[in-house]
ZAMARGU-4260 file (C-alpha; in steps of 0.2 Angstrom, whole numbers, plus 5000, padded with zeros to 4 digits):
<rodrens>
0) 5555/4747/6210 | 5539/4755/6208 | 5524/4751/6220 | 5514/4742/6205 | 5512/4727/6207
5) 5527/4714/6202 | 5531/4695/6199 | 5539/4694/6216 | 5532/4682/6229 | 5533/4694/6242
10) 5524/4688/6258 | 5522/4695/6278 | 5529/4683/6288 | 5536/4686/6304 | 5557/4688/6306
15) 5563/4682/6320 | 5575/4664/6319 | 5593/4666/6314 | 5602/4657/6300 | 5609/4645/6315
20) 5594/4639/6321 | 5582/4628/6315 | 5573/4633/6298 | 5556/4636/6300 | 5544/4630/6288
25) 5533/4642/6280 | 5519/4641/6270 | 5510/4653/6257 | 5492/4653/6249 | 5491/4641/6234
30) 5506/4628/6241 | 5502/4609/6239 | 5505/4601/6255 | 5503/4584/6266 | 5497/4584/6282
35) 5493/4573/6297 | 5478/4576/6310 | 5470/4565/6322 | 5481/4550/6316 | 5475/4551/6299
40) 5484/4560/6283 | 5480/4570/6269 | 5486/4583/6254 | 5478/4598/6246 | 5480/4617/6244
45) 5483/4630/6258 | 5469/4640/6258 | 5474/4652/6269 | 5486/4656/6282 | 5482/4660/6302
50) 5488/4664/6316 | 5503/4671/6310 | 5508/4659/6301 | 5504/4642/6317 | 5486/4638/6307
55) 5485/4632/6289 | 5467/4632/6281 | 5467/4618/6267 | 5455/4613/6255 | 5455/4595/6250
60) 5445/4586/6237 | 5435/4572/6247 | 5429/4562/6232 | 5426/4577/6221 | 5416/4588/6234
65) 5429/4604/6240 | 5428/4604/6259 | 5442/4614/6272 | 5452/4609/6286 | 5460/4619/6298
70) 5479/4610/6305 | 5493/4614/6315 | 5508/4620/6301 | 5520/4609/6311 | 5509/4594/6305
75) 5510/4600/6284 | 5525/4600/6273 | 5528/4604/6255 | 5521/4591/6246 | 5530/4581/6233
80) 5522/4589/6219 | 5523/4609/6223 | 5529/4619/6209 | 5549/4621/6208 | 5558/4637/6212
85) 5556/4651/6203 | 5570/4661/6192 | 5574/4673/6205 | 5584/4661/6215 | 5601/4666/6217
90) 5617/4660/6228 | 5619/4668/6245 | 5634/4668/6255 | 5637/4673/6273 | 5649/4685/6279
95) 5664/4675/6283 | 5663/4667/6263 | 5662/4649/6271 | 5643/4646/6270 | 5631/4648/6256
100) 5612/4642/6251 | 5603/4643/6234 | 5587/4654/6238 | 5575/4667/6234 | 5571/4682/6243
105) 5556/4683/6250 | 5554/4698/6262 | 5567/4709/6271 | 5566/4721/6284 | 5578/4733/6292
110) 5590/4720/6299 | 5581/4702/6294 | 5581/4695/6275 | 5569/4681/6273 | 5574/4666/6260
115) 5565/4653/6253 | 5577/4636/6250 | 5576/4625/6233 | 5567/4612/6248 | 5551/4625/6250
120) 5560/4629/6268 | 5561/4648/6274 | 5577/4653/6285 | 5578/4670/6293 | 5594/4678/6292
125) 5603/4695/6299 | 5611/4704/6285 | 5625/4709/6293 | 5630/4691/6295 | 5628/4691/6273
130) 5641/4696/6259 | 5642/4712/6256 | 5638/4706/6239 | 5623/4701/6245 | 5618/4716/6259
135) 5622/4730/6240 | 5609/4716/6232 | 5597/4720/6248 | 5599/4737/6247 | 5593/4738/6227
140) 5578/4728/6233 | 5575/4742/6247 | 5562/4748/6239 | 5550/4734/6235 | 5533/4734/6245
145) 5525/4720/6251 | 5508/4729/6246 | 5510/4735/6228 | 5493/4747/6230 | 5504/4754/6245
150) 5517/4771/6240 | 5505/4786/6236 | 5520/4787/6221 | 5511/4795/6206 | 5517/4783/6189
155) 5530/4789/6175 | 5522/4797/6163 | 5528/4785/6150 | 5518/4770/6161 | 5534/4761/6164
160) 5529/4756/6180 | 5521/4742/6171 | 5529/4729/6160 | 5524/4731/6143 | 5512/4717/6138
165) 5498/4712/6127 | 5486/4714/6140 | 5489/4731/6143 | 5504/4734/6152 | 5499/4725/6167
170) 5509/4713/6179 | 5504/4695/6178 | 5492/4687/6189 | 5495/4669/6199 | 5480/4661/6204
175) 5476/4651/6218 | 5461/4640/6227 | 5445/4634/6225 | 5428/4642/6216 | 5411/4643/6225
180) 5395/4640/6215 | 5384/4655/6219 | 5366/4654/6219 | 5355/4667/6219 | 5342/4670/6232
185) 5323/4673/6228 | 5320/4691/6229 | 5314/4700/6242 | 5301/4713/6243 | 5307/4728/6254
190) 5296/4738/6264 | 5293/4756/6260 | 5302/4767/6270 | 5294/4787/6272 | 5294/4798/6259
195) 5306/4814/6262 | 5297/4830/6257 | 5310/4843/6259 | 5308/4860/6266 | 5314/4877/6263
200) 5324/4875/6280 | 5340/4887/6285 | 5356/4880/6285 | 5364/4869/6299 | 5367/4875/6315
205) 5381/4866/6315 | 5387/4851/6307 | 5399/4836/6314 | 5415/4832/6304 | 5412/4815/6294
210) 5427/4808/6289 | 5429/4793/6281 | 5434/4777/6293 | 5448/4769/6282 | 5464/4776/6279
215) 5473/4774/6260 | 5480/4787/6259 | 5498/4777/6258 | 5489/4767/6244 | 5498/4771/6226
220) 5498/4765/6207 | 5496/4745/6203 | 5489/4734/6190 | 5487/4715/6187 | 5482/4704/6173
225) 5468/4694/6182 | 5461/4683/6168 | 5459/4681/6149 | 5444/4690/6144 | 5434/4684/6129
230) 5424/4694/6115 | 5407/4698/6123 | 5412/4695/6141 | 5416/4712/6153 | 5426/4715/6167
235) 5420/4726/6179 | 5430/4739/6187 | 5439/4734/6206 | 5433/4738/6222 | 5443/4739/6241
240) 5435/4725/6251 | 5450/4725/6264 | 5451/4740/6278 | 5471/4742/6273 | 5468/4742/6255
245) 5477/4727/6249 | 5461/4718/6246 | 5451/4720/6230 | 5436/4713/6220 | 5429/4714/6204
250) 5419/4703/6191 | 5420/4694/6172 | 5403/4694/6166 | 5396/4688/6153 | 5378/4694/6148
255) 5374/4693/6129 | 5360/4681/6130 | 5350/4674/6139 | 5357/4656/6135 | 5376/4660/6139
260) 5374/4673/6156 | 5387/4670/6169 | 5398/4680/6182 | 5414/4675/6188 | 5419/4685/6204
265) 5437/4686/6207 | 5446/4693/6224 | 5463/4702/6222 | 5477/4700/6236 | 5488/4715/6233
270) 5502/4708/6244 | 5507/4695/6236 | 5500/4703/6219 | 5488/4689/6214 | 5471/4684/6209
275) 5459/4671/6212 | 5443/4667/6205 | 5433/4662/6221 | 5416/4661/6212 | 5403/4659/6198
280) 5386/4662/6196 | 5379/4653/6181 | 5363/4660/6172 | 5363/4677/6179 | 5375/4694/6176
285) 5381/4706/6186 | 5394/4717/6192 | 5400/4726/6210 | 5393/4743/6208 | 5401/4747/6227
290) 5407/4741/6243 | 5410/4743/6261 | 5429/4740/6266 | 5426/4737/6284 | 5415/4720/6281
295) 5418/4717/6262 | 5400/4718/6257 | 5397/4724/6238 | 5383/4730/6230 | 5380/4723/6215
300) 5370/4727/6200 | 5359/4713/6190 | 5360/4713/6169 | 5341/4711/6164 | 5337/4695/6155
305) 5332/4695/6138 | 5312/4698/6141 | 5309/4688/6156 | 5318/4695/6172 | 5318/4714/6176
310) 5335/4721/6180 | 5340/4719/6201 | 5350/4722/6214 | 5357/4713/6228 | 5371/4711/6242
315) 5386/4700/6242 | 5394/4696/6257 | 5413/4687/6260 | 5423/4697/6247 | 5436/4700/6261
320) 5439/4681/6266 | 5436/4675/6249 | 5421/4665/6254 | 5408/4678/6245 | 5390/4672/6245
325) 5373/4684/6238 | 5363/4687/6254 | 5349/4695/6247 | 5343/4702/6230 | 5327/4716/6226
330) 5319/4719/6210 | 5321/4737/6205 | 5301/4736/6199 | 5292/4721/6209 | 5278/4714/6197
335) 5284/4724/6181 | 5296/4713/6171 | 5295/4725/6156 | 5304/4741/6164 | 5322/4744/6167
340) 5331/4758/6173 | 5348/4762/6176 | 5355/4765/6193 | 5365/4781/6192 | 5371/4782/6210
345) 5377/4768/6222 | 5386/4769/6239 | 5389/4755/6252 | 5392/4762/6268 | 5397/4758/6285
350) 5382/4750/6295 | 5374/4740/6284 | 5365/4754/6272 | 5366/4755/6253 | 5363/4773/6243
355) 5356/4770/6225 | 5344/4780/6213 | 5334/4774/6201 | 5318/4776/6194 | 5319/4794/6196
360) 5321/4790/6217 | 5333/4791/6231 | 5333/4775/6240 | 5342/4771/6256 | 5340/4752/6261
365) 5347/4748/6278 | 5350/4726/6271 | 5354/4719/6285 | 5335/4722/6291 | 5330/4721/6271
370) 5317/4739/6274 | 5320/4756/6265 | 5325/4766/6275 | 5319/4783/6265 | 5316/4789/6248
375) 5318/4805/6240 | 5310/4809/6222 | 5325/4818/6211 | 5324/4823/6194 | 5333/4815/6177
380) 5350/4822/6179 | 5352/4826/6199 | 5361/4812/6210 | 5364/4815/6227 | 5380/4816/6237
385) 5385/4808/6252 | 5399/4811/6264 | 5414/4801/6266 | 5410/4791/6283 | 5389/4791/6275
390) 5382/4802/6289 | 5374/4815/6277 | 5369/4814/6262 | 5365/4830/6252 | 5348/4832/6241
395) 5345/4846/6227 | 5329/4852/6226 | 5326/4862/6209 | 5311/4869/6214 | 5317/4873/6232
400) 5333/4882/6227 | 5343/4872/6241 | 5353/4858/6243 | 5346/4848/6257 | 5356/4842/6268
405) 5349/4824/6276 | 5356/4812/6289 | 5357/4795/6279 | 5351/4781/6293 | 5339/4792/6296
410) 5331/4804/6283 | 5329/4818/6293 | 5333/4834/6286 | 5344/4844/6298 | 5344/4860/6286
415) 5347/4866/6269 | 5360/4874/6259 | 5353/4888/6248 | 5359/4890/6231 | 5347/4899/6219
420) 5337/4891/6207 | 5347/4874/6199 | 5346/4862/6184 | 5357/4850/6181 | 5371/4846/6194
425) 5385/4838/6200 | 5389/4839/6219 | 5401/4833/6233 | 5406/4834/6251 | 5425/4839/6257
430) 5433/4824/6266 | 5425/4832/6282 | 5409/4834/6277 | 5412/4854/6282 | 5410/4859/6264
435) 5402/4856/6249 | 5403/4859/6231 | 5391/4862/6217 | 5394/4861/6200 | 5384/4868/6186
440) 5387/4871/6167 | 5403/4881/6168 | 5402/4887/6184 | 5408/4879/6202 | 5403/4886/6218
445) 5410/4878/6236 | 5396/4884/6252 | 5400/4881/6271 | 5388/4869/6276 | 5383/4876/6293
450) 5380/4893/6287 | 5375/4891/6268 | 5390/4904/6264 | 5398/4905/6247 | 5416/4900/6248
455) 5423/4900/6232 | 5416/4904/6215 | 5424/4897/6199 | 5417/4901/6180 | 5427/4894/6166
460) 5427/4897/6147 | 5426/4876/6147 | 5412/4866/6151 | 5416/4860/6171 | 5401/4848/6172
465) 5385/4836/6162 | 5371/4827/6165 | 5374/4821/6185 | 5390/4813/6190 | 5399/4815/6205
470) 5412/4830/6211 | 5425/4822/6221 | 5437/4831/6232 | 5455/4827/6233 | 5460/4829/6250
475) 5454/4848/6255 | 5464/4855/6238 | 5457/4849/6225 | 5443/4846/6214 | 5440/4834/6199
480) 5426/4840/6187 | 5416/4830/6177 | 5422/4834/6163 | 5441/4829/6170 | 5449/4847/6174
485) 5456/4847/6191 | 5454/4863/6200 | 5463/4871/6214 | 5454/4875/6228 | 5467/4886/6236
490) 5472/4894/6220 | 5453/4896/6213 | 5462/4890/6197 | 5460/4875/6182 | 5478/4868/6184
495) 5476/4852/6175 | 5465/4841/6163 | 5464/4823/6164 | 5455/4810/6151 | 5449/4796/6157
500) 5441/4780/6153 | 5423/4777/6151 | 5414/4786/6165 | 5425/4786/6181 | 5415/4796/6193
505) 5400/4786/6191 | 5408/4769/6195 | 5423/4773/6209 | 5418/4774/6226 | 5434/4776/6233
510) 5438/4792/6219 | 5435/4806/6232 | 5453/4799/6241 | 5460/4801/6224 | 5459/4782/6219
515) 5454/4781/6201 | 5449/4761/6198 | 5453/4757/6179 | 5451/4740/6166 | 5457/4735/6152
520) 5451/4719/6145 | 5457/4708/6157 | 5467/4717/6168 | 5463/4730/6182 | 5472/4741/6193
525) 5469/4759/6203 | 5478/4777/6199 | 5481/4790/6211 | 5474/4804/6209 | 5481/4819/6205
530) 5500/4817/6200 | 5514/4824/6207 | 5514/4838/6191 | 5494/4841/6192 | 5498/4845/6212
535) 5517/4855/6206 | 5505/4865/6195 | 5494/4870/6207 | 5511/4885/6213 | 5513/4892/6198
540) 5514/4909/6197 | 5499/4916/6185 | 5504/4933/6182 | 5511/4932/6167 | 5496/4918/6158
545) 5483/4931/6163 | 5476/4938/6149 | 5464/4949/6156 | 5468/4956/6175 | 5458/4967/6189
550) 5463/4986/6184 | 5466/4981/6166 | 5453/4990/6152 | 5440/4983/6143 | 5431/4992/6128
555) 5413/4990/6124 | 5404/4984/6110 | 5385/4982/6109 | 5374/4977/6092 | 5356/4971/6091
560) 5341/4976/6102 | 5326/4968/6105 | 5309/4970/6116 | 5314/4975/6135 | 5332/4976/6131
565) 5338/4991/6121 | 5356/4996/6113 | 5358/5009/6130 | 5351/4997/6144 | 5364/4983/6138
570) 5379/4994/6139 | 5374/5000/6155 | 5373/4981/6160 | 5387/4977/6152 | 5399/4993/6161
575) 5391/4989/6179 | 5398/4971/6177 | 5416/4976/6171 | 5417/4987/6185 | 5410/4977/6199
580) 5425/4965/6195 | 5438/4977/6196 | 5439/4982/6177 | 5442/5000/6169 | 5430/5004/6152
585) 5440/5011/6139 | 5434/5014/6123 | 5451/5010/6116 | 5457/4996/6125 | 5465/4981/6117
590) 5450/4968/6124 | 5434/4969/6118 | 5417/4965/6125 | 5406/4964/6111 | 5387/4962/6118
595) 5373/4955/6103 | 5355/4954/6102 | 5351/4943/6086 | 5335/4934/6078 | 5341/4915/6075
600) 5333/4905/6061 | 5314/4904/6061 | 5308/4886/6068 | 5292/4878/6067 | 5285/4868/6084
605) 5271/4854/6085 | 5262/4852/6101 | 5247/4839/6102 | 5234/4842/6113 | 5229/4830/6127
610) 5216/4816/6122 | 5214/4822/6105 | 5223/4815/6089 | 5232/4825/6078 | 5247/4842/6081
615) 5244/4859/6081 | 5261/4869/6073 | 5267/4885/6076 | 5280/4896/6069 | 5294/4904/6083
620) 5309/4914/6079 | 5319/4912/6095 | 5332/4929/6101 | 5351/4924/6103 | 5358/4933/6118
625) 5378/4935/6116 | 5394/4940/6126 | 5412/4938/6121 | 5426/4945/6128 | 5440/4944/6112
630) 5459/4948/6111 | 5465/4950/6094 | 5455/4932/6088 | 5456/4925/6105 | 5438/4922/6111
635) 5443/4923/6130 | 5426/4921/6138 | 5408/4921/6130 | 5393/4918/6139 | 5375/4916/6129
640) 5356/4913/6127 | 5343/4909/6117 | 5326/4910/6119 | 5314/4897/6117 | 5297/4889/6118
645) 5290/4880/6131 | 5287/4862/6131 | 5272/4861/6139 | 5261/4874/6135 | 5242/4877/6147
650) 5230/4889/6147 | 5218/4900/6136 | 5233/4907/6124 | 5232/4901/6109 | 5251/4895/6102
655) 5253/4910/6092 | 5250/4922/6107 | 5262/4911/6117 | 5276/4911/6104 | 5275/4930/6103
660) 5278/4931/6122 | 5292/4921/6120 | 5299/4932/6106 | 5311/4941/6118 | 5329/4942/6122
665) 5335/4935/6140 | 5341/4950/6147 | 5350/4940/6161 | 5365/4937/6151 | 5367/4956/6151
670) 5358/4962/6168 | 5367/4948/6181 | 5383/4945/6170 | 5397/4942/6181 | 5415/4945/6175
675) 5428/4932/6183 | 5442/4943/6194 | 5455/4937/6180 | 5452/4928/6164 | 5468/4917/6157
680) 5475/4917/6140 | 5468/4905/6128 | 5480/4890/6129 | 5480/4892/6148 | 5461/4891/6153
685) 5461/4871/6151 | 5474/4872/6165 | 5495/4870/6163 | 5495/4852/6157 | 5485/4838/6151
690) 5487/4819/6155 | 5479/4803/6148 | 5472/4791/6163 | 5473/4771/6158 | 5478/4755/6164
695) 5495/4761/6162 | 5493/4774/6173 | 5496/4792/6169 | 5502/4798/6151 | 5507/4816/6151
700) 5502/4822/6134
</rodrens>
């Protein structure tokens, strides 16, 4: 049996009473009862279960208003009306062939089986006193876990760890309880916290390991159906809001209109692979965006009504217990109803402090005290990365050329880490916050914290990051790229290539330990990873996929000059950087590098001038900058630049002279080109494999 999630009760109680003794009476979640206490009687639904099973929690119905009671379990019984046995019982018979009982199995351990009776009664039994029939039986069922996100066993690539349905391959749900009204609280105006102004500092003297508190690292691939989802309502993806890992949350939203907004929070038990809507917030939208294991508090992101409410945040509390409640909401904007933004980062972490960017900010807001704690300006496509326990968090600075290295309950900057001037990134700490990892365009570079040293370099003929997103590490192995290659950190190599649903880095949390959340209308579920043959791949020999090697030849090429960048100064560029990564020239090698200089197609700019009506054009014929390396038709690696106008333009120039300053090739292509140590053969530089990541897990393709 696989370690997704089943239509097996399977429960944790305690083993300990023989099949001689007296049966002990054992209750689940969801189980209509009757009880006595303090000389009067009543019936509802078990709530939840305490004590190790002594305490019941029931909710009862007093004349249509929900209420709880705590009783002794010796006082309840299985009410007349609880739902009849399910299709898995079966006839066991004890050893000697003179005894037998119709039940289901509910748990087993090494040397006790736990069975459910037709009556609702549980009896603990030692299977060596069953059939051997019955002990083979035990032994196929070996392999079932009473947590179905527990096994760390990477899915079949056909998905058939999930029974094939129409909601996507997932397991179905049961449902249990009773369903909170939420109501959310007035919003709060947080004070402003200081205003980081980073520094061109060294790096860290020395930095302290920042591991991650929780450990689920036995947590595996599950999915369950949770509801029926209907046209123009969302499910949002799950989030752990248990410290093992067996507790989940996530949201149906609808948020089409003004006139139709709700939410309907629902909380996942993974032991007993079940679901139950324990909320709903009418009138307003929103989604968990994060959440803290350890105390089950989510961030959650507001939908901005049609025109009349500006989009918010707030805190929800009592995800773990099932008793969630809003504890405190913040407008984005205060007093500006009219903007909206999107919030492109969001971390709950231990403490009571919550990580988000919007408005072009950092913001770190301790809630419990309801005061920001810091902000950080950050351009359009930057987001920060913090560490996996939330001591640090890391900065880039584009102007600075660092990445600024900031303790998060804090804001003080305790160094930098210097990388050269930076546009749009994607960043991430190693599990021990030791390391960290940049990614730009094509090209991936890993720095030691404390001393700013360069690691590991990586430059791909494949696009490795976009516009922001996270870079996660797997373990201390592996990297996941934006853009879904997996790259192996020990080998310095692109071994696999995933593709994934909607934008998984944004929204998972939990994705640096290698849990992937994933929906699918109605159902959600988690994936680890990478998978057994993404982490195989990561051994295999190279040798013979290398298309290009060091001490191979290369011939050069060059066409096209231009202003600062003639025929002769190119190739010598050009034979400097083949030799610097362990190349030979060769005029009559087999791989070329063919080096261009070439005028594109002439454009024709506006610019307006500030405070006066009306643009000013100007005609610019930009210079295209080129590199390929080429076997045969193979384009192995090609690097390139085009030159262009500014946007913004200042000064006494007039456009003209301006776009004849910019007339020139970028010799930086050619003068600071950097040759990778081996280049792969065309079919192999995507990595050795590529996998389709969904509901039903992982789909080699």
């Amino acid at each position: 049996m696989s370690p997704s999630i089943c239509g097996c009760r399977l429960t944790a109680f305690l083993l300990t009473a023989l099949m001689t003794l007296t049966p002990v009476l054992a209750f689940e979640v969801g189980d209509r009862v009757t009880f006595s206490r303090a000389g009067s009687s009543g019936e509802g639904v078990v709530s939840d279960v305490r004590g190790g099973g002594k305490f019941l929690v029931i909710e009862v119905d007093n004349g249509g208003r929900k209420s709880k009671v705590v009783v002794l379990a010796s006082q309840a019984k299985a009410s007349a009306s609880a739902p009849a046995a399910d299709d898995s019982m079966r006839m066991w018979t004890d050893a000697s062939g003179s005894f037998s009982v119709k039940a289901t199995l509910v748990e087993q351990s090494a040397t006790m089986a736990t069975l459910r009776k037709e009556d609702g009664r549980v009896i603990n039994v030692p299977i060596e006193k069953l059939s051997i029939g019955d002990q083979e039986y035990l032994a196929l069922m070996d392999t079932a876990d009473p947590n179905p996100f527990a096994g760390g066993t990477s899915m079949p690539a056909t998905g058939s760890s999930f029974a094939p349905s129409s909601n996507g391959g997932a397991s179905p749900s049961r449902s249990f309880g009773g369903v909170a009204q939420l109501s959310v609280p007035q919003a709060v105006k947080l004070p402003e916290g200081k205003k980081l102004l980073l520094t061109n500092m060294s790096p860290p003297a020395s930095i302290q390991a920042d591991t991650t508190p929780y450990d689920f690292s036995a947590l595996g691939n599950a999915a369950l159906n949770v509801t029926k989802k209907e046209f123009r309502e969302d499910m949002t993806r799950p989030f752990i809001v248990g410290s093992d890992g067996s507790t989940l949350a996530c949201c149906l939203k609808s948020s089409w209109s003004n006139n139709d907004k709700f939410t309907k929070v629902f909380r996942i038990d993974g032991r007993r692979g079940s679901a139950q809507q324990v909320a709903e917030c009418t009138g307003r939208s929103f989604g968990i965006a994060s959440a803290d294991p350890g105390t089950g508090d989510a961030l959650i992101i507001f939908d901005a009504a049609q025109g009349t409410q500006s989009s918010g945040l707030g805190i929800m509390t009592g995800l773990t217990d099932g008793s969630p409640r809003i504890a405190m909401t913040w407008d984005m904007f205060p007093g500006d109803s009219n903007k909206k933004d999107y919030v492109r980062y969001r971390r709950v972490l231990p403490g009571g402090i919550a990580v988000v960017v919007y408005g072009q900010t950092i913001r770190v807001i301790n809630y419990r005290n309801r005061s920001t704690v810091w902000t950080c300006a950050q351009t359009m496509f930057n987001e920060p990365a913090v560490s996996a326990g939330g001591r640090y968090t890391a900065v880039a600075d584009t102007t600075g050329e660092q990445i600024a290295i900031v303790e998060t309950a804090t804001g003080q900057q305790i160094g930098s880490v210097p990388c050269g001037k930076i546009g749009s990134v994607s960043m991430g700490f190693s599990p021990d916050a030791k390391r960290i990892a940049l990614s730009e365009g094509n090209k991936v570079r890993v720095f030691e914290v404390a001393t700013g040293e360069v690691l590991l370099e990586h430059e791909a003929n494949v696009p490795l990051s976009k516009h922001g997103g996270q870079l996660p590490w797997y373990g201390q192995s592996f990297l996941l790229l934006p853009t879904g290659p997996v790259l192996s950190l020990k080998r310095n190599l692109i071994v696999w290539n995933y593709q994934m649903q909607g934008e998984p880095i944004e929204y998972a949390d939990r994705i640096f330990e290698g849990l992937y959340p994933v929906v699918n209308d109605g159902s959600v579920g988690i994936v680890r990873l990478p998978h057994e043959k993404a982490i195989e791949a990561a051994d295999r020999e190279v040798g013979d996929l290398a298309a290009v090697s060091q001490g191979d030849s290369i011939a050069v090429n060059v066409t096209g000059s231009g202003p600062g960048a003639t025929t002769n100064q190119i190739r010598s560029w050009i034979e400097a950087a083949i030799e610097k990564a362990g190349y030979r020239v060769a005029s009559d090698a087999p791989t070329k590098l063919n080096a261009s200089v070439t005028r594109g197609k002439t454009e024709e700019r506006s610019y307006r001038e500030f405070g006066n009506f009306g643009t000013t054009e100007v005609k610019f014929t930009p210079y295209i900058s080129k590199v390929d390396v080429v076997q045969g038709s193979d384009t192995l690696w090609t690097r390139s630049s085009r030159s262009s106008m500014p946007f913004f333009v200042r000064g006494d120039k007039t456009l003209k002279q301006i776009a004849r300053e910019n007339e020139k090739p970028n010799t930086g292509v050619f003068e600071n080109m950097e040759l990778p140590e081996q280049i792969l053969k065309l079919e192999y530089q995507k990595g050795f494999g590529n996998s389709m990541v969904s509901i039903q897990g992982i789909r080699d393709m």
